[in-house]
N, C-alpha and C positions, 0 to 999 in steps of 0.2 A: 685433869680437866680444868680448863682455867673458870675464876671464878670471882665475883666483884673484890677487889683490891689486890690481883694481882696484877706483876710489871710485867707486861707483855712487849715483845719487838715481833712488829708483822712487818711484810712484804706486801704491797697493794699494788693493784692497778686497778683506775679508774675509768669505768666505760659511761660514758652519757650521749644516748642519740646516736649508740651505731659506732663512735669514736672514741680513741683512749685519749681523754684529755690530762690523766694525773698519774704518775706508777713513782714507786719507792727503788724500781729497779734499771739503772744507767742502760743496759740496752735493751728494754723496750721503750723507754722513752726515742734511740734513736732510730731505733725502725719501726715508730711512729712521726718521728718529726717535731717532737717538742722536747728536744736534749736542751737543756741549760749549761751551758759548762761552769755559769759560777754557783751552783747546787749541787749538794752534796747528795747520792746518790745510795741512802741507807736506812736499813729498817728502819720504820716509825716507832718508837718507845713510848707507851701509855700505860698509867694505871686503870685498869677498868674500872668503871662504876665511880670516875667524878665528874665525869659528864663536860670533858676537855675535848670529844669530839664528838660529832653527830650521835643520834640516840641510837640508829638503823647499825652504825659500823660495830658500836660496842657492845650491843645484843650480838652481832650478828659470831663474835668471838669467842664469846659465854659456853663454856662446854667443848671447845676445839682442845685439841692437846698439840703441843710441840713436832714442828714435822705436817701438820694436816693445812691442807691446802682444799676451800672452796670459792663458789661461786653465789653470792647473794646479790637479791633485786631488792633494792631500799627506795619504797616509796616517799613522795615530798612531806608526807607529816612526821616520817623518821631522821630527813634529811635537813632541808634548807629551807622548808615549810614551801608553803602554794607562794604565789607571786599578790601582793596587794597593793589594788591601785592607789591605796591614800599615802604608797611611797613614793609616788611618780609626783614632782611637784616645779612647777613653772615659779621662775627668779625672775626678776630684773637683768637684763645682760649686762647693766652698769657694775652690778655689783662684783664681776672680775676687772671693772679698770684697774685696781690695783693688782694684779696676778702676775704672775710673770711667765704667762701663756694665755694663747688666744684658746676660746673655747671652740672646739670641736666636736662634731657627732662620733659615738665611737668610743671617748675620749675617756680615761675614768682616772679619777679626781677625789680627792680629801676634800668634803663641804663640812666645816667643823670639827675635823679629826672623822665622818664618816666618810666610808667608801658610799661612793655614787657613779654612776657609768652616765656620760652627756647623751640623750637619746636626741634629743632634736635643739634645735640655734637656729632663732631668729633673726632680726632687726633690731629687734629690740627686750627676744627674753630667751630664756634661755630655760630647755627640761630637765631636769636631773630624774634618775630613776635609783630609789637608794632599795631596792629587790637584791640582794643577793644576784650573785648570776646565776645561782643552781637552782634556786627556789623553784616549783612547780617541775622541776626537772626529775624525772626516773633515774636511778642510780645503780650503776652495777659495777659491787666491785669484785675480784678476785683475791681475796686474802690468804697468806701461807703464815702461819706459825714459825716462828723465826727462834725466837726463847721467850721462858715464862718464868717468873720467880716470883713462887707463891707467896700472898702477903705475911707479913710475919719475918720472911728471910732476909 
């Protein structure tokens, strides 16, 4: 049974809102519609319990053994946390004349070395919304036990 520090490889797919938006596995990504061809298409490798990925995924593996495949619902306090508006924050639109792209909604963007997604452009300002995109979002993923090397090996 796996157990805080060991090195795990799972297989994922990631459902959010009904849809697979994330898998470890090359063909469900393309009979889903979100194949990458310059992504490599192989288990995830993690040590459990140093908190390199969401808190909901690395509970959710705690006690699975090698070969077991389930299905967990990772609520947003487990995940990417709720959505908070004192992330959402109006710029100046001057402040991209120097960029070397025009600001769009949609758009998402390095403000400072953070990720931010453009939500609205003005005339003159511009929204950034620096929320995760998962945050406040239900999370379901399907994990399989791919290998485990217990800590210590």
């Amino acid at each position: 049974m796996i157990k805080k520090g060991d090195y795990v490889k799972v297989d994922y797919i990631l459902v959010v809102d009904g849809k697979v938006i994330d898998t470890s596995i090359e063909d469900v990504a393309k009979e889903n519609g979100i194949y990458s061809p310059e992504r490599e298409y192989e288990p995830l490798g993690f040590i459990v319990g140093e908190g390199n990925l969401i808190e909901g995924f690395e509970e959710a593996v705690l006690n699975m053994e090698k070969g077991e495949e389930k299905t967990v619902i990772i609520p947003p306090e487990k995940g990417y946390g709720f959505r908070d508006e004192r992330l959402i924050q109006e710029i100046p639109k001057e402040m991209f004349d120097t960029a070397d792209f025009e600001p769009e909604e949609g758009m998402l963007i390095l403000a400072n070395g953070v990720p931010a997604k453009i939500i609205k452009v003005t005339d003159d300002t511009v929204v950034l919304d620096f929320n995760h995109e998962l945050s406040g979002k239900e999370l379901t993923f399907t994990i399989k036990v791919c290998e485990v090397k217990p800590s210590g090996e």
